[in-house]
N, C-alpha and C positions, 0 to 999 in steps of 0.2 A: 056905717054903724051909727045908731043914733046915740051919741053920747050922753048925748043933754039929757036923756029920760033912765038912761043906764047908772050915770053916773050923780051922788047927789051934792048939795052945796059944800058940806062942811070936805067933800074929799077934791070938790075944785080949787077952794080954796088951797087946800094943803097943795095941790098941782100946781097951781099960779104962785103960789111960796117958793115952789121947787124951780117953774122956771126960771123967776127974778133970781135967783143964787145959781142957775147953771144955765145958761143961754144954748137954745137950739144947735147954735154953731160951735161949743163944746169940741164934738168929735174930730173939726180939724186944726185945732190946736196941736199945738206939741203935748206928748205924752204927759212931761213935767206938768205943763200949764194946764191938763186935763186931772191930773192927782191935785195940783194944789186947789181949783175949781172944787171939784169934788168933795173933799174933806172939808173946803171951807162949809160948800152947802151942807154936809152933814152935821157940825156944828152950830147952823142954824136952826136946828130943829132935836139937840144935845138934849135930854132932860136931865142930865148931872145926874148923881148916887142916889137914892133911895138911900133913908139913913142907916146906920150903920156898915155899910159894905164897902169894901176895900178892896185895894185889887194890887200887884206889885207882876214885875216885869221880870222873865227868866227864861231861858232858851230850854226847849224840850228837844233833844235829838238835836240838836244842832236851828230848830227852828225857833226864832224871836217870837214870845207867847204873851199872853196875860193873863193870869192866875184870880179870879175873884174866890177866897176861900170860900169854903160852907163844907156840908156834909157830901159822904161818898151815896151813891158814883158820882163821876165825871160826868158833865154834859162838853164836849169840844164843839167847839162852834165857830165854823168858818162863813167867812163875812162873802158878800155880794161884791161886784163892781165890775164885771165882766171879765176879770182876769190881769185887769189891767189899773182898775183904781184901787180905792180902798185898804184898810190895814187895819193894827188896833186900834185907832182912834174913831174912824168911819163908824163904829162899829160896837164904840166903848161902854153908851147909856144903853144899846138893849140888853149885850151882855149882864152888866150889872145888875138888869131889874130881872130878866130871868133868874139872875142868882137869887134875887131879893125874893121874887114868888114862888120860886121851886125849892130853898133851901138846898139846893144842891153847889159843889164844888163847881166851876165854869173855868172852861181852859180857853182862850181865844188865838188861834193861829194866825203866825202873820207869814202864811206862803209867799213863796217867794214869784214875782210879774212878772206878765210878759209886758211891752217884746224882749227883753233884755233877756228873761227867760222862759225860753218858750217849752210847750210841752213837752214832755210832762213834768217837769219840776213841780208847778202847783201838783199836781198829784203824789209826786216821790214824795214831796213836805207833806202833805196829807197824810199818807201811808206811815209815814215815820213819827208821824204825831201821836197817831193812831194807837201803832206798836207800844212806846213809851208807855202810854196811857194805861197801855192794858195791862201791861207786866203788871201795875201798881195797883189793878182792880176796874171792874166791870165801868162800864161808859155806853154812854147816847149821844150818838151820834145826830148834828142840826147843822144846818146854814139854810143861809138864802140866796136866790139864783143861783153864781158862779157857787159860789159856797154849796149848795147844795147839790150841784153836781157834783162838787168833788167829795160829800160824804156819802152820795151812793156810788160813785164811781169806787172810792176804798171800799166799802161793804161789801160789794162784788169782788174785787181782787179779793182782799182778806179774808173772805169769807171758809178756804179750806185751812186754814192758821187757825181755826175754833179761838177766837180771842172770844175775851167776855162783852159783845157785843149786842145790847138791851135792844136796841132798838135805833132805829132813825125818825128824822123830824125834818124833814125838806119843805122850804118856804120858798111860795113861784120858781122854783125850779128849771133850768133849764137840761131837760136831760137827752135831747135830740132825737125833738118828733118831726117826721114831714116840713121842709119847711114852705113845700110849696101844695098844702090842704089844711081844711080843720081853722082854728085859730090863727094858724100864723097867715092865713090867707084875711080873715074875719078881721080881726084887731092887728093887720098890716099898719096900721098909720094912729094905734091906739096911745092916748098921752102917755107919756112917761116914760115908754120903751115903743121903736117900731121896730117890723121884721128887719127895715134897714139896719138898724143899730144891731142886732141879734147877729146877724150875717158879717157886720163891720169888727164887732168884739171877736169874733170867731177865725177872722182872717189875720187878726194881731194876733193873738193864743197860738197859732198857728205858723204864724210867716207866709200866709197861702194859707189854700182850702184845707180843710180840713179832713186827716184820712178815714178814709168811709169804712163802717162799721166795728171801730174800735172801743171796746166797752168804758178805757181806761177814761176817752174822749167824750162816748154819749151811749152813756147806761141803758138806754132804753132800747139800744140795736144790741146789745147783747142775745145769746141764744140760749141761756141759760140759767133763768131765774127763781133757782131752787135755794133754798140754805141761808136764804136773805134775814136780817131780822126784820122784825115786827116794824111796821113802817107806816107812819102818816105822815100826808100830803097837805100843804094849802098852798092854793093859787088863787090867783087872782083873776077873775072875769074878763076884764078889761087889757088884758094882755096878751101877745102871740105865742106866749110860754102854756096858756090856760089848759091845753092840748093836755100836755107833758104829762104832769101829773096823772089825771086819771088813767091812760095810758099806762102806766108806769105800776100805777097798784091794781091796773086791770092783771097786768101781766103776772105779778107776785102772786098774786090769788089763782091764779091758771094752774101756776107750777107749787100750788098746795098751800103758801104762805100768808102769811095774814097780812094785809095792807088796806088802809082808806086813803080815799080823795076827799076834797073837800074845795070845792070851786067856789071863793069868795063873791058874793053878788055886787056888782059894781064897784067893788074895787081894782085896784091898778097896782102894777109893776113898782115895789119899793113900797108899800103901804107900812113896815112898818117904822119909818119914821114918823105916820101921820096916828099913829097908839095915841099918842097925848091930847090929838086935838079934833079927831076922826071917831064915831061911836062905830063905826063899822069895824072900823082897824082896830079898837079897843076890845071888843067881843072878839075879834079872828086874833089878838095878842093873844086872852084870855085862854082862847083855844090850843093856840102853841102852847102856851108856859104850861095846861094842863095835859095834853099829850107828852110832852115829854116829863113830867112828874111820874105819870103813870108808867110810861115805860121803865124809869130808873127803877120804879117799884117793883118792877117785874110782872106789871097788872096791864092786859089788853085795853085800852080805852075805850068801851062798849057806849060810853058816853062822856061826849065832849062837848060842852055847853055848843049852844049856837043863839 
């Protein structure tokens, strides 16, 4: 894959940022020494509050949250990190500025890891954040990657519970396409995430392989994808996840529902840390924060800038 022409300066730069703060050899670290890595590097690239916004810390269900007030609905938003890094800190500056563009209330989950705790815990804390959420009034559902499996993984469970469910917003998603065609064969060795690592986070989630066709695990081998809400996709080109997505809202639309893709050009795995300093990632931001506005609204997103 020709990166060089795929991918352009200001998002190598952000890549070479990200290497210097997290070294290739990362993954065989200890767990500990792979979260503290992690979160260092995500504070590398922190843009602090947007003025006015606040945020205070309070268990929902039993799960450690972060609360940025604003107006109803809820957006809950679970962070990326393959299952294994990540928390509310990783995760703290998008949060926030979503609350800042969307004026909407932001709930941020801190699910509980693996390996310590392997599946489905992250999904029970989902599920139960979820619940919580709804009792209190309507919600949109977002993350990214890990995070965004697990808000379609809940949209599916949850789905005959009729909670007030607006919609989802899943960013580079990983939702268990093929892992050996399509993308994860193309962008096997693409910066930022390779199939290796995809496979490697899966086997920690896990304890072992991973069991085959468990929707709770990988939404997209589900057989039954009616009753979903309203659902946009962004990925990222440049990644073996790029698959997923479209996949994912081909299928919604199959079984009657309404869903987009939207496969970022030359973008990569984790892009949005690079919103602040990437005009690519700052348009594909613009795009999230306006997809889920819409959805809170209760309004299909027929247009979402590009």
């Amino acid at each position: 894959m020709d990166y060089d022409s795929l991918i352009d300066e200001p998002t190598w730069a952000f890549i070479r940022a990200t290497q210097a703060a997290y070294p290739a050899d990362t993954a065989t670290m200890t767990i500990a020494e792979q979260r503290r890595i992690y979160d260092k590097m995500c504070r590398v690239f922190h843009c602090g509050y947007p003025p006015g916004i606040t945020a205070r810390d309070q268990a929902i269900a039993e799960v450690a949250c972060r609360i940025y007030p604003g107006a109803g609905p809820t957006v809950l938003y679970l962070h990326g990190g393959g299952f294994v890094v990540g928390g509310l800190d990783s995760h703290d500056d998008v949060c926030a500025e979503i609350r800042q563009r969307t004026g909407l209330t932001v709930v941020a989950a801190d699910y509980r890891l693996a390996p310590e705790h392997p599946h489905p815990a992250a999904f029970d804390d989902t599920c139960a954040v979820t619940r919580a959420l709804a009792a209190e009034g309507p919600l949109v559902l977002a993350g990214d990657s890990a995070g965004g499996n697990l808000a379609a993984a809940a949209a599916h469970a949850l789905r005959r519970e009729n909670l007030p469910i607006l919609g989802q917003v899943l960013i580079y998603p990983g939702l268990g396409g093929d892992v050996n065609r399509g993308s994860y064969l193309a962008h096997a060795r693409a910066p930022m995430l390779t199939r290796d690592d995809v496979l490697f986070y899966a086997d920690i989630r896990h304890g072992g392989p991973a069991p085959a066709d468990d929707p709770t695990v990988t939404p997209l081998r589900d057989t039954d994808f009616t009753r979903l809400p309203p659902t946009v996709v962004i990925s990222a080109q440049c990644d073996p996840l790029a698959d997923d997505g479209p996949a994912y809202a081909a299928r919604i639309r199959a079984a009657g529902g309404r869903a987009r893709a939207t496969v970022e050009p030359g973008l990569v795995h984790g892009f949005l840390r690079a919103r602040a300093s990437v005009p690519r990632a700052a348009t594909s931001f613009t795009r999230i924060v306006t997809a889920i506005a819409a959805l809170a609204a209760g309004d299909w997103p027929h247009e979402v800038p590009s």
